[in-house]
C-alpha positions as CSV (number, residue, x, y, z in Angstrom):
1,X,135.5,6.8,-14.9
2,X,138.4,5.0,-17.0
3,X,141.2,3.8,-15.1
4,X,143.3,7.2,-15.6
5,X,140.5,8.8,-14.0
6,X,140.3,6.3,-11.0
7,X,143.9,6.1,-10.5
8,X,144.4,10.5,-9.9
9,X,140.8,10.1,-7.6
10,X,142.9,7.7,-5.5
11,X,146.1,10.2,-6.0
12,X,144.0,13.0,-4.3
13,X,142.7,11.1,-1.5
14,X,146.1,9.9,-1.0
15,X,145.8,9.1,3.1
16,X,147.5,11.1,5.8
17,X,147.8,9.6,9.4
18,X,147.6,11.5,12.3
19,X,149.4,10.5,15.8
20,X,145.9,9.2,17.3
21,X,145.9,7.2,13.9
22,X,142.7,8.6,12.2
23,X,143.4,8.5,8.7
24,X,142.5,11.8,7.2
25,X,140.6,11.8,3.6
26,X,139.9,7.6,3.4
27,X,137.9,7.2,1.3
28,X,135.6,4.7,3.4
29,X,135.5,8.1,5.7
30,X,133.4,10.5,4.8
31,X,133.7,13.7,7.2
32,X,131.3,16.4,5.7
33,X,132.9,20.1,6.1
34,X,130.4,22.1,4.6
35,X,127.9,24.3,6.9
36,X,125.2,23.9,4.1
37,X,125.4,19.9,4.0
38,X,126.0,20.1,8.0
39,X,122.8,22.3,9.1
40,X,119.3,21.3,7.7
41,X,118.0,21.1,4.1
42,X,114.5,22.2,4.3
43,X,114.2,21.9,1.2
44,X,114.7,18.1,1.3
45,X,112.3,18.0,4.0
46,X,109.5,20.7,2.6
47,X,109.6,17.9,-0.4
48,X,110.0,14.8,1.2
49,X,106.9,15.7,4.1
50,X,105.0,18.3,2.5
51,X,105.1,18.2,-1.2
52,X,103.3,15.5,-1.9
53,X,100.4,16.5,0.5
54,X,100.0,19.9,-1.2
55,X,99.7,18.2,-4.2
56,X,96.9,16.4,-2.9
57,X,95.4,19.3,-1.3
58,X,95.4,20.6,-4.9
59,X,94.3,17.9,-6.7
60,X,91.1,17.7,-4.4
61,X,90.2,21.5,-5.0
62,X,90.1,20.9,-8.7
63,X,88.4,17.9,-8.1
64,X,86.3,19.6,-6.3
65,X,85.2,22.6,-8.5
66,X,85.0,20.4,-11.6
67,X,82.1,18.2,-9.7
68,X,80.5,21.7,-8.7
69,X,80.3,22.6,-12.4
70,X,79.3,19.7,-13.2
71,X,76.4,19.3,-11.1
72,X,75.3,22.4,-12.1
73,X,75.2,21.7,-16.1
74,X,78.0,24.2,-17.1
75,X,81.3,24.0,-18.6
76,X,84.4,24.7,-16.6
77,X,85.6,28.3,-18.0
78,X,88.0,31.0,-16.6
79,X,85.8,33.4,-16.0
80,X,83.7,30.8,-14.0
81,X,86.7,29.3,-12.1
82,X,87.5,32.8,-11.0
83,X,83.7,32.9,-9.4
84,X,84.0,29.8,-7.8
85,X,87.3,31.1,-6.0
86,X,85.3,34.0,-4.5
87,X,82.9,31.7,-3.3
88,X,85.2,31.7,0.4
89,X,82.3,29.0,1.9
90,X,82.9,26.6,-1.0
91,X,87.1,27.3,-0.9
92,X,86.9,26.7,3.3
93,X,84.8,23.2,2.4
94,X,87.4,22.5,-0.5
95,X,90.3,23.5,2.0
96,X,88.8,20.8,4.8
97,X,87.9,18.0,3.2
98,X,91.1,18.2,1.4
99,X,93.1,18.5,4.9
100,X,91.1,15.4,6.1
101,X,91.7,12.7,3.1
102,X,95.5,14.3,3.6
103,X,95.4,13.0,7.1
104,X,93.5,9.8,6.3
105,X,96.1,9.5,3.7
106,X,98.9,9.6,6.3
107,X,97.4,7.2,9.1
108,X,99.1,4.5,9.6
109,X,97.7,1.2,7.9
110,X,96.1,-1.2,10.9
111,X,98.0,-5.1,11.4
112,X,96.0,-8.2,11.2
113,X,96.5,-11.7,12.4
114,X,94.8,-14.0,9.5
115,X,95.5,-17.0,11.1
116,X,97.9,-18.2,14.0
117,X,98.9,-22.1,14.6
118,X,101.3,-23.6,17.1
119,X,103.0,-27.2,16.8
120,X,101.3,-30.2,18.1
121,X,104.6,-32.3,18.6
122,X,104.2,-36.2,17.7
123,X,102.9,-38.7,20.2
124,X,106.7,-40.2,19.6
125,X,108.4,-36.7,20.7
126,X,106.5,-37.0,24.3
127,X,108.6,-38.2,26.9
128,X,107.8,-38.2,31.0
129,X,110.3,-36.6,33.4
130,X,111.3,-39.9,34.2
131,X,112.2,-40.8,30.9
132,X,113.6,-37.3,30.3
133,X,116.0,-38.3,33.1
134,X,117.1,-41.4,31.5
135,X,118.1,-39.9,28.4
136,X,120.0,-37.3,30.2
137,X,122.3,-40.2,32.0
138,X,122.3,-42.0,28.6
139,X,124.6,-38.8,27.3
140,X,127.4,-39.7,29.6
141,X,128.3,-36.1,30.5
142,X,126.7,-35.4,33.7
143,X,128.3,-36.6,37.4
144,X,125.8,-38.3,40.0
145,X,125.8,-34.4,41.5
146,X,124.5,-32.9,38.5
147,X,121.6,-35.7,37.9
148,X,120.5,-35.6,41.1
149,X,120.2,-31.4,40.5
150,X,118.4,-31.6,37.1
151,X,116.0,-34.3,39.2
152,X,115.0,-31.7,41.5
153,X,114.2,-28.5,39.5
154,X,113.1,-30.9,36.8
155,X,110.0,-31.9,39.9
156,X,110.0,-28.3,40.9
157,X,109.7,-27.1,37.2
158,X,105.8,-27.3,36.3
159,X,106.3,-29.4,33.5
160,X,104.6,-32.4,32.5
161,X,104.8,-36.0,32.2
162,X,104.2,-35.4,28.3
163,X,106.5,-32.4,26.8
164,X,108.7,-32.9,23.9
165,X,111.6,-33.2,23.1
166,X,113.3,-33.8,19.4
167,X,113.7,-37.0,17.8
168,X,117.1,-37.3,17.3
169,X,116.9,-37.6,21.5
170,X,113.8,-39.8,21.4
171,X,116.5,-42.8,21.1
172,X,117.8,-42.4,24.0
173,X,115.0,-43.4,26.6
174,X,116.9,-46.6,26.3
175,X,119.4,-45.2,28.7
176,X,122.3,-46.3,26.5
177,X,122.2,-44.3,23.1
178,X,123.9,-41.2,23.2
179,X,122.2,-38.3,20.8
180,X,124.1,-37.3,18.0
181,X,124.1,-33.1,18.0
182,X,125.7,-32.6,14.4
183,X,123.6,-29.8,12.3
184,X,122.1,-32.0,9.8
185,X,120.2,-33.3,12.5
186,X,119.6,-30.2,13.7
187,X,118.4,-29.0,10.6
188,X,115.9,-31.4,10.0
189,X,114.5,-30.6,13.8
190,X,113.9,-27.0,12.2
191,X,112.3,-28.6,9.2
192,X,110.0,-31.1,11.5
193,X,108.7,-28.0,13.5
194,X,108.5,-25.2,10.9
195,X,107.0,-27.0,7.6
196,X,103.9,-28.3,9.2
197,X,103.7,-24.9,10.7
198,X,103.5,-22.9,7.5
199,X,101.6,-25.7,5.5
200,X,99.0,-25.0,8.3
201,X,98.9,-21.1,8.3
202,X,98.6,-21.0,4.7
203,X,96.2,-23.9,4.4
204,X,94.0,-22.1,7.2
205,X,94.2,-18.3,5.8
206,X,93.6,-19.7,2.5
207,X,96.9,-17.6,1.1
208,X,99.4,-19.2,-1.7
209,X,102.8,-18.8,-1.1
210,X,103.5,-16.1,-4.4
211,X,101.3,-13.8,-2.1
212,X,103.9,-13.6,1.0
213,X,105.7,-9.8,1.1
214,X,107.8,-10.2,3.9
215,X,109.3,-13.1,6.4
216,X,110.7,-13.0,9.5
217,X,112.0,-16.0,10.9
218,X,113.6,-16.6,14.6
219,X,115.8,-18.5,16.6
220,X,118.1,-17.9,19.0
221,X,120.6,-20.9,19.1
222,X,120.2,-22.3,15.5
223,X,121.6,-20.1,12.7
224,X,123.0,-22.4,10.3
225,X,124.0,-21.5,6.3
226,X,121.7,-20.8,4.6
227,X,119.4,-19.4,6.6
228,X,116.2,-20.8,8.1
229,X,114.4,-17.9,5.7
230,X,116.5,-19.5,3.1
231,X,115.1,-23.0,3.5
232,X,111.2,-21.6,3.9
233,X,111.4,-20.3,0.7
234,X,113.2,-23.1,-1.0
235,X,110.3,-25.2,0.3
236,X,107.5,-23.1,-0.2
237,X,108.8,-21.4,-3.2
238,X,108.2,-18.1,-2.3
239,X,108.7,-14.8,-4.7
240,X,112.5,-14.0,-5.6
241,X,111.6,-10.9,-4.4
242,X,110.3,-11.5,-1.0
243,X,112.1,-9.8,2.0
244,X,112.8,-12.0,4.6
245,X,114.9,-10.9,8.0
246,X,116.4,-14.1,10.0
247,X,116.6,-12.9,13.8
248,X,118.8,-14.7,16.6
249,X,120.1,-14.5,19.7
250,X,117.2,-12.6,21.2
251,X,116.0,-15.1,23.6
252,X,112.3,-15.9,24.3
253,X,110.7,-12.8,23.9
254,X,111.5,-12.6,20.2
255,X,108.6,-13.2,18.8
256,X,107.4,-10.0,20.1
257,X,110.4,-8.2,18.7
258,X,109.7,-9.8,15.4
259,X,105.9,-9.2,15.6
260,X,106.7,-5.5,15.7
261,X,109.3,-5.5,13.3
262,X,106.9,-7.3,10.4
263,X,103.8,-4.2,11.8
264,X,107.0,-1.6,10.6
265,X,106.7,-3.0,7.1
266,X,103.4,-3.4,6.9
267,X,102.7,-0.3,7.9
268,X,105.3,1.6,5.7
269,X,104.0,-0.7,2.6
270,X,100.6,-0.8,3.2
271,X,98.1,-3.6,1.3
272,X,101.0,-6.6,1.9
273,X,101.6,-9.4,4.0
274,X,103.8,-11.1,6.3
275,X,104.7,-14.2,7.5
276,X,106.2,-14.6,11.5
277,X,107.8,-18.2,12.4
278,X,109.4,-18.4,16.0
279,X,110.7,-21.4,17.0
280,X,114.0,-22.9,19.0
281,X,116.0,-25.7,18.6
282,X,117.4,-28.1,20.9
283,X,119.4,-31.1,19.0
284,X,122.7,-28.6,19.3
285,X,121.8,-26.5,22.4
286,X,122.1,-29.7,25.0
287,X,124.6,-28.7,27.8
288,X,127.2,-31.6,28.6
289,X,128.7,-29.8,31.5
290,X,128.3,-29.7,35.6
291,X,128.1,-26.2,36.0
292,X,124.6,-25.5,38.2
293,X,124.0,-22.5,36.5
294,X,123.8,-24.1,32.9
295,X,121.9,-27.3,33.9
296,X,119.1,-25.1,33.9
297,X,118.5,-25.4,30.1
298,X,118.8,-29.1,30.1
299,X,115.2,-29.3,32.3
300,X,113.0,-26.5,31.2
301,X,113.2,-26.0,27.8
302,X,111.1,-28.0,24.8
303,X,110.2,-28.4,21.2
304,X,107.7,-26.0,19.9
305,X,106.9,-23.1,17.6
306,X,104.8,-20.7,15.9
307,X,103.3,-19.2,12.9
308,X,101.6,-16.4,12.3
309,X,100.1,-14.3,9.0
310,X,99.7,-10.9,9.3
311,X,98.4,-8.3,6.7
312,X,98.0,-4.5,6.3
313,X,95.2,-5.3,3.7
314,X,92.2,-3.4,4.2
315,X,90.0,-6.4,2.7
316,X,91.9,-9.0,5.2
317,X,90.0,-6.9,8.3
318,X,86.6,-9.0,7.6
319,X,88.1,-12.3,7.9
320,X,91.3,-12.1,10.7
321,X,91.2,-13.2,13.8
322,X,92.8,-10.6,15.8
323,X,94.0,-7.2,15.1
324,X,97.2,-5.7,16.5
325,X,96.6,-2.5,18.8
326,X,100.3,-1.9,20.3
327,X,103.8,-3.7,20.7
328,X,106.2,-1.7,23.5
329,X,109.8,-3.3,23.9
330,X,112.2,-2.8,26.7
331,X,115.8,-3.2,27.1
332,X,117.2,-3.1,30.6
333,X,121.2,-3.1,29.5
334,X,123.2,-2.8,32.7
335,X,125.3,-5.6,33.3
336,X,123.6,-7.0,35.9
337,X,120.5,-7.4,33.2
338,X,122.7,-8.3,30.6
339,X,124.7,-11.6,32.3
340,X,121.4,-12.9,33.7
341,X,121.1,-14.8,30.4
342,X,124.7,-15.8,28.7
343,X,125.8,-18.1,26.4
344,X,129.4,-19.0,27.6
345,X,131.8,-22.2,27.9
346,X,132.4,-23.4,31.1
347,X,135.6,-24.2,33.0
348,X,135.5,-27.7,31.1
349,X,134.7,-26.0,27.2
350,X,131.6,-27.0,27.2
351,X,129.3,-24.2,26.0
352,X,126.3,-23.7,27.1
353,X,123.1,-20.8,28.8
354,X,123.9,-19.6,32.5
355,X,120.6,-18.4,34.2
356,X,121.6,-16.5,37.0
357,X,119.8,-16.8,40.2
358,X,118.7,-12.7,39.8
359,X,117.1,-13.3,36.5
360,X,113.4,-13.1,38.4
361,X,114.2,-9.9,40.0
362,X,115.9,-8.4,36.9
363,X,112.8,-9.5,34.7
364,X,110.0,-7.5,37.6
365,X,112.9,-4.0,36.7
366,X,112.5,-4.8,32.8
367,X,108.5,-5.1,33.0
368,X,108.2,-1.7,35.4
369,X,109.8,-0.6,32.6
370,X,108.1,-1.9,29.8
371,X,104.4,-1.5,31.9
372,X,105.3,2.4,32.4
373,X,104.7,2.5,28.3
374,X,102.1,0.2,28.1
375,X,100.0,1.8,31.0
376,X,98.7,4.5,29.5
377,X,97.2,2.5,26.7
378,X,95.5,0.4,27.9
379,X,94.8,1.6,31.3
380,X,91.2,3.2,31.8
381,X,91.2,6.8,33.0
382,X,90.0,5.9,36.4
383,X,93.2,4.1,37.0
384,X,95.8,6.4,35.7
385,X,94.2,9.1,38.1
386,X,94.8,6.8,40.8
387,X,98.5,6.3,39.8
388,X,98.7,10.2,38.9
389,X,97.0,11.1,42.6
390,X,99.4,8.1,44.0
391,X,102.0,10.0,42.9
392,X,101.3,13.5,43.7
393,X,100.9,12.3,47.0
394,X,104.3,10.7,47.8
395,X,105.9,13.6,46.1
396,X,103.9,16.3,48.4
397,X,104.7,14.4,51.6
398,X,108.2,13.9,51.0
399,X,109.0,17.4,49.8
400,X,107.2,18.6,53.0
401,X,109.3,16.5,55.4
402,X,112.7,17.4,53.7
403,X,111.2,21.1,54.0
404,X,110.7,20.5,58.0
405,X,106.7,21.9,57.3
406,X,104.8,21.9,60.4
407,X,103.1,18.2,60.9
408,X,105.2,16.8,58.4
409,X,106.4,14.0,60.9
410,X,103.0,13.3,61.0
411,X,102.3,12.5,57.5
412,X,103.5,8.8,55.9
413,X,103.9,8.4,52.6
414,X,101.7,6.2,50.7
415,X,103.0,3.0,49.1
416,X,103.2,2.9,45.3
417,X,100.0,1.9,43.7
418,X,100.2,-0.6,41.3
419,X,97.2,-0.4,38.6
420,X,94.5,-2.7,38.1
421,X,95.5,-3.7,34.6
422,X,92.3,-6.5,34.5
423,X,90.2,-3.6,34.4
424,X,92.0,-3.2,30.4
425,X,93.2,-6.5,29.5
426,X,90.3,-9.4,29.7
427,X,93.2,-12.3,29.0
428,X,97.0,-12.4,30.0
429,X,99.6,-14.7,28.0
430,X,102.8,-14.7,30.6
431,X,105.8,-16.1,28.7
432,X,106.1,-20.0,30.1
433,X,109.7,-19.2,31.3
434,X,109.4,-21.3,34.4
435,X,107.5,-21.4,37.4
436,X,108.9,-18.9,39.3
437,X,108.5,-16.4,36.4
438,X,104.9,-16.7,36.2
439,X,103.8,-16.2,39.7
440,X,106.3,-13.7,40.1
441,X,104.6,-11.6,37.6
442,X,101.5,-12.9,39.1
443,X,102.4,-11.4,42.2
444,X,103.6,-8.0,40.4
445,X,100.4,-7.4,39.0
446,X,98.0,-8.8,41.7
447,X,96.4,-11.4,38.8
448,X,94.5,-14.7,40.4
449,X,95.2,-18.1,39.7
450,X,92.6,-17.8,36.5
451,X,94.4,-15.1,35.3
452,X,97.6,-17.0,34.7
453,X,96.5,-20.4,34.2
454,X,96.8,-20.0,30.6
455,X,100.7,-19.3,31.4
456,X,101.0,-22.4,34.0
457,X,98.5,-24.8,31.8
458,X,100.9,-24.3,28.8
459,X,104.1,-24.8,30.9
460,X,102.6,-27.8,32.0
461,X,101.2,-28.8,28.8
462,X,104.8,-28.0,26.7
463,X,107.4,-26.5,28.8
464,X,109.5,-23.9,28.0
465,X,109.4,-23.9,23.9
466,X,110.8,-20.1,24.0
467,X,109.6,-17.4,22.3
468,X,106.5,-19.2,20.9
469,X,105.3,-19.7,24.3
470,X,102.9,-16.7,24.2
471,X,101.0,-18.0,21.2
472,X,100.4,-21.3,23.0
473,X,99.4,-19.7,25.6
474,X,96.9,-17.9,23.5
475,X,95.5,-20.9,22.0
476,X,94.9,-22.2,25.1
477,X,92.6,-19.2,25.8
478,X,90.8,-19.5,22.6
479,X,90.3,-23.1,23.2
480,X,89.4,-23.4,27.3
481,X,89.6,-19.6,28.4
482,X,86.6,-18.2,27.1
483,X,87.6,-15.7,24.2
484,X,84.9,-13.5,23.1
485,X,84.9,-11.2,20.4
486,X,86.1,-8.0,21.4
487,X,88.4,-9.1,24.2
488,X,92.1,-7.7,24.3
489,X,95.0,-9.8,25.2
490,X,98.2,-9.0,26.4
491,X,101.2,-11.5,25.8
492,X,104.5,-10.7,27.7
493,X,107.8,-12.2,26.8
494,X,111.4,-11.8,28.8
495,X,114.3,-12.1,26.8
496,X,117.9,-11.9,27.2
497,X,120.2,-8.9,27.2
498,X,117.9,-8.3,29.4
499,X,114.5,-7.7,27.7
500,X,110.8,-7.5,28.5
501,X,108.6,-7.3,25.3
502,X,104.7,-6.7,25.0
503,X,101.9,-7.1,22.7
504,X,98.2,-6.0,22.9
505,X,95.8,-7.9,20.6
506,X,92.0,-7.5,20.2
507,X,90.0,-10.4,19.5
508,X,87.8,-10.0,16.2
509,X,86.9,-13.6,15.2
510,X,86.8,-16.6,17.4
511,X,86.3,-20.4,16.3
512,X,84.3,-21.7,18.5
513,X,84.8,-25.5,17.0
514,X,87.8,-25.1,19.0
515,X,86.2,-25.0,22.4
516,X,86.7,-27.6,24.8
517,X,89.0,-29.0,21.8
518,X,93.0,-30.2,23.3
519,X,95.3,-29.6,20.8
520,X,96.7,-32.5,19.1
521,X,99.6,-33.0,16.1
522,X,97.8,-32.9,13.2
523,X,97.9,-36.6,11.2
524,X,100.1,-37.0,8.5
């Protein structure tokens, strides 16, 4: 259009408030009033879904018939195409084995894990909970009240006497330094954690950079300009047109979330590859208030992180580790579920995460929900029957007492079974949230103390490093738990908002150089 043209568009759609003050005809409004754009165009979907498969279907007739004349020396004429479609057993074989490479065609493309690594922090990063405590006074934000708190849950947290913390802290063991929080420092935390982590993952999988379709990148409390995707590829120099997706604010069950959302793409573009980082950062995200509630953050969480390389690539089946059978993600949104976890200033200004004491109980609602679509997955028959007869039976037993049958007073109703899930998952990787998260999912799911020592070795071994926790707990398991080929492992994550996030994984190749083997940083 010239500008005439643009100028009497902008005359027609010349706006007309209402009193409610919806603007009638804007022209960043569209408000369809047609019945034939409003009901359904099966046309656009008999060409979009359906087309393309008779096509095929087509394709492998002629196909078909041409290897038919072929085989039998002759040429392919009218007169003997018109034979061959009288032949109804030869059409019906045609029609089949055209419907099956049609579905074949449609499946899904299966997710591989190429490689997986986790970040072995520096000897320097490690620091004991009593020097962890020093540092805290060293800040000179914190009343004798508030130290004396962060003592306790820090010797009730099931962390050890070597987790990490980042360097720009590490000064401060001398009691006096204060840490300086500004975001170059912070930035090169996130380069100190996620560079040796994709230097590894590529090394390891034997993939070059140039070769990388997609990244997905997160972090809940660091998003600086530009983006942590940004600075991977600057480093790496990765393809101009690679697709990244930089995801925060989704708490520590975020590498799930972006798990399943790099299995969407690889799915929909099938014969690519992905590249997962989840890490967190602490150099900004230390809480200088009093406020109980927020001091929590100060004690539990650590340095850490994760890569991983997946791939839809056929060829990439022979040599990955583990191939992805299901995610299932949950979100629990009333607002009990969603203040549990919330970034918020205190009285004072000072910003910071409040856990709220309910955040155990609102995590065991989040995983019913999430483990009532995982279930029937994973479950074997036996014990869905027993949760189907379970059910029956509290359902019969009530209905007959609010129905006064005879005997009903009689009858009790069964507790709710809860499902054996060992008898479909041979290893469990229970996000390192804490303590009390652990064995109350322990006690949830009626696992033993081998079971979840994965969970409680890692929270030991690292603390809380957030949504990578899962992955550390699943090296652990391939290094001291006894992974065998074949096994399946769930990983569950908790997340804010409120969220419970799971992930089933099938081993297919295990190093065993790595049993027996403690993870160390890797020398520079």
């Amino acid at each position: 259009y010239d500008l005439e043209d643009f100028e009497r568009m902008k005359t027609r759609r010349a706006a007309r408030t209402d009193r409610t003050g919806h603007v009638e005809r804007n022209i960043y409004y569209w408000e369809p009033k047609s019945l034939r754009i409003l009901a359904i165009n099966w046309w656009h979907v008999l060409h979009a879904e359906y087309l393309h498969v008779a096509f095929k279907l087509l394709v492998a007739l002629v196909l078909a018939v041409v290897a038919y004349q072929t085989s039998k020396g002759a040429s392919v004429t009218r007169a003997g195409l018109l034979s061959l479609l009288s032949d109804y057993v030869l059409l019906e074989v045609c029609v089949c084995a055209a419907l099956i490479a049609a579905y074949m065609s449609r499946t899904k493309a299966s997710i591989y894990c190429l490689e997986n690594c986790v970040f072995a922090p520096p000897a320097d990063w490690q620091v004991t909970k009593e020097q962890l405590m020093t540092m805290m006074k060293a800040q000179g934000y914190f009343n004798e009240e508030s130290i004396e708190f962060m003592d306790r849950v820090l010797q009730r947290s099931g962390t050890g006497d070597a987790t990490s913390w980042p360097p720009s802290m590490i000064p401060s063991k001398d009691g006096e330094t204060r840490a300086p929080t500004d975001i170059d420092v912070a930035r090169e935390e996130a380069k100190a954690v996620i560079f040796p982590l994709v230097r590894e993952v590529l090394e390891r999988s034997g993939v070059k950079p140039e070769h990388i379709d997609f990244l997905v990148v997160n972090c809940s409390l660091f998003s600086p300009t530009p983006s942590l995707c940004a600075m991977v590829c600057n480093e790496f120099c990765l393809r101009e047109d690679v697709r990244s997706y930089n995801l925060g604010g989704m708490g520590c069950s975020a590498n799930v979330i972006s798990v399943d959302l790099a299995k969407q793409l690889l799915e929909n573009q099938p014969g690519t590859r992905a590249l997962v980082i989840s890490t967190e950062n602490l150099t900004q995200n230390l809480y200088a208030g009093n406020h109980k509630g927020m001091l929590l953050q100060n004690t539990l969480f650590r340095c850490g992180g994760c890569a991983l390389l997946l791939s839809s690539r056929v060829t990439d089946s022979v040599r990955a580790k583990y191939k992805l059978l299901y995610t299932f993600r949950s979100q629990v949104s009333e607002d009990s579920s969603y203040n549990c976890v919330f970034q918020q200033r205190d009285e004072e200004g000072h910003v910071g995460v409040s856990l709220s004491k309910d955040i155990v109980n609102v995590a065991g609602r989040a995983m019913k929900r999430n483990f009532i679509q995982l279930g029937p997955y994973v479950l074997p028959l036996r014990e869905q029957a027993k949760v189907v007869c379970n059910r029956a039976a509290i359902s019969i037993i009530s209905h007959a007492k609010r129905a006064g049958w005879p005997f009903a007073k009689l009858l009790t109703a069964p507790a709710g079974y809860m499902p054996n899930f060992s008898a479909g998952i041979d290893h469990f990787c229970i996000h390192a949230g804490g303590r009390a998260v652990i064995e109350g999912v322990q006690k949830n799911l009626g696992l033993t103390a081998k079971q979840v020592k994965p969970s409680m070795q890692t929270l030991h071994d690292f603390g809380n490093t957030s949504s990578s926790s899962i992955w550390y707990e699943m090296d652990w398991v391939e290094h001291h738990g006894g992974m065998r080929r074949g096994d399946r492992v769930l990983q569950i994550a908790f997340g804010s908002g409120f969220k419970c996030n799971s992930a089933v994984w099938v081993a297919l190749r295990v190093d065993r150089s790595k049993r027996g083997v403690t993870l160390q940083a890797p020398k520079v």
